[in-house]
C-alpha positions in Angstrom: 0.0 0.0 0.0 1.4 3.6 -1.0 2.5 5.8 2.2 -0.2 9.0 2.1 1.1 12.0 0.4 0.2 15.7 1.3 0.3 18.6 -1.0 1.6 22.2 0.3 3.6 25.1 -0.7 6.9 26.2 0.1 6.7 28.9 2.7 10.9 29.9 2.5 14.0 27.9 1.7 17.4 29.1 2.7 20.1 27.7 0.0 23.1 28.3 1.9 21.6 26.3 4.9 19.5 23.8 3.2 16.0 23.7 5.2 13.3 25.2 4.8 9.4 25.2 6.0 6.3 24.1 4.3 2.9 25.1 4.4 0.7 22.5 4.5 -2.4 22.3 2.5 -4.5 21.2 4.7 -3.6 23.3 7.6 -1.8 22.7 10.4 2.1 23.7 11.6 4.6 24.3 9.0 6.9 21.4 8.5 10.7 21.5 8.2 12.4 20.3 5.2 15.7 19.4 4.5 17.8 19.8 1.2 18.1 15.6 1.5 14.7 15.3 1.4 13.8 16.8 -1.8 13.7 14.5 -4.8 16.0 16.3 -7.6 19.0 15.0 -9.8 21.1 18.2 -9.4 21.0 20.8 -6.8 18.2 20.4 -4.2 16.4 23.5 -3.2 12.5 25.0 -3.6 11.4 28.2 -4.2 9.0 30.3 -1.9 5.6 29.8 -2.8 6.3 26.7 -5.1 4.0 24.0 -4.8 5.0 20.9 -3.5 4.0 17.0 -2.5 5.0 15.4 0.0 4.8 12.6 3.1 4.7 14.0 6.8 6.9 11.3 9.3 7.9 12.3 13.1 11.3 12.8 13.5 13.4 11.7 16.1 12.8 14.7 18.0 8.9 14.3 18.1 7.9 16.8 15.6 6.7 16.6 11.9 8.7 17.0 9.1 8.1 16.7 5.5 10.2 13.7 3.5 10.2 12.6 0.0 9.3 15.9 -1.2 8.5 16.3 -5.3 6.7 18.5 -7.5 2.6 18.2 -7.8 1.7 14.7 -8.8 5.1 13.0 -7.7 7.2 14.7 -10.3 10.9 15.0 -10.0 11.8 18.6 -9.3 14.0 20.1 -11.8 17.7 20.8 -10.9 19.0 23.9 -10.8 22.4 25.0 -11.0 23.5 26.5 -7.6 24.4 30.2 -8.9 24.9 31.5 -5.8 22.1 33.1 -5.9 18.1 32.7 -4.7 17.1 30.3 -7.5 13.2 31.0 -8.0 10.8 29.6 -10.1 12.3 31.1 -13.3 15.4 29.7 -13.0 13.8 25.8 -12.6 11.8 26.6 -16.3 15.5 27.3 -17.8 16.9 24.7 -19.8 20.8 24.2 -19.3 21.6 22.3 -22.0 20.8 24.8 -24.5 
């Protein structure tokens, strides 16, 4: 049987730090992420206000936090290349290997 899977959006993401906080759909507490959680083949990161799904587990120290973390549907999240920079949603629609 498939684990249940929430749908949220991204309520801020540091890139330099890698965790963030989502907001979820459904109400309730924001939920930490991690950059290891997110389900991307390059650099992990989301964008504030990006829309996101999800599964909600209790980490060690009791509280909620969101895991296996993809794009609407269960789509891969598309890499970005770590600039340095913010990456929003703009950058995730570029295509690098133009």
């Amino acid at each position: 049987m498939a684990e249940e899977r929430s749908t949220g959006t991204v309520r801020w993401f540091n890139d330099s730090k890698g965790f963030g906080f989502i907001k979820p759909d459904d109400g309730g507490e924001d939920l930490f992420v991690h950059q290891s959680s997110i389900k991307s083949d390059g650099f992990r990161s989301l964008s504030e206000n990006e829309a996101v799904e999800f599964q909600v587990v209790l980490a060690e120290d009791g509280k909620t936090k969101a895991v296996d973390v993809t794009g609407p549907d269960g789509s891969s999240l598309q890499a970005v290349e770590n600039l340095g920079i913010s990456q929003g949603s703009a950058l995730r629609q570029l295509n690098f290997s133009q």
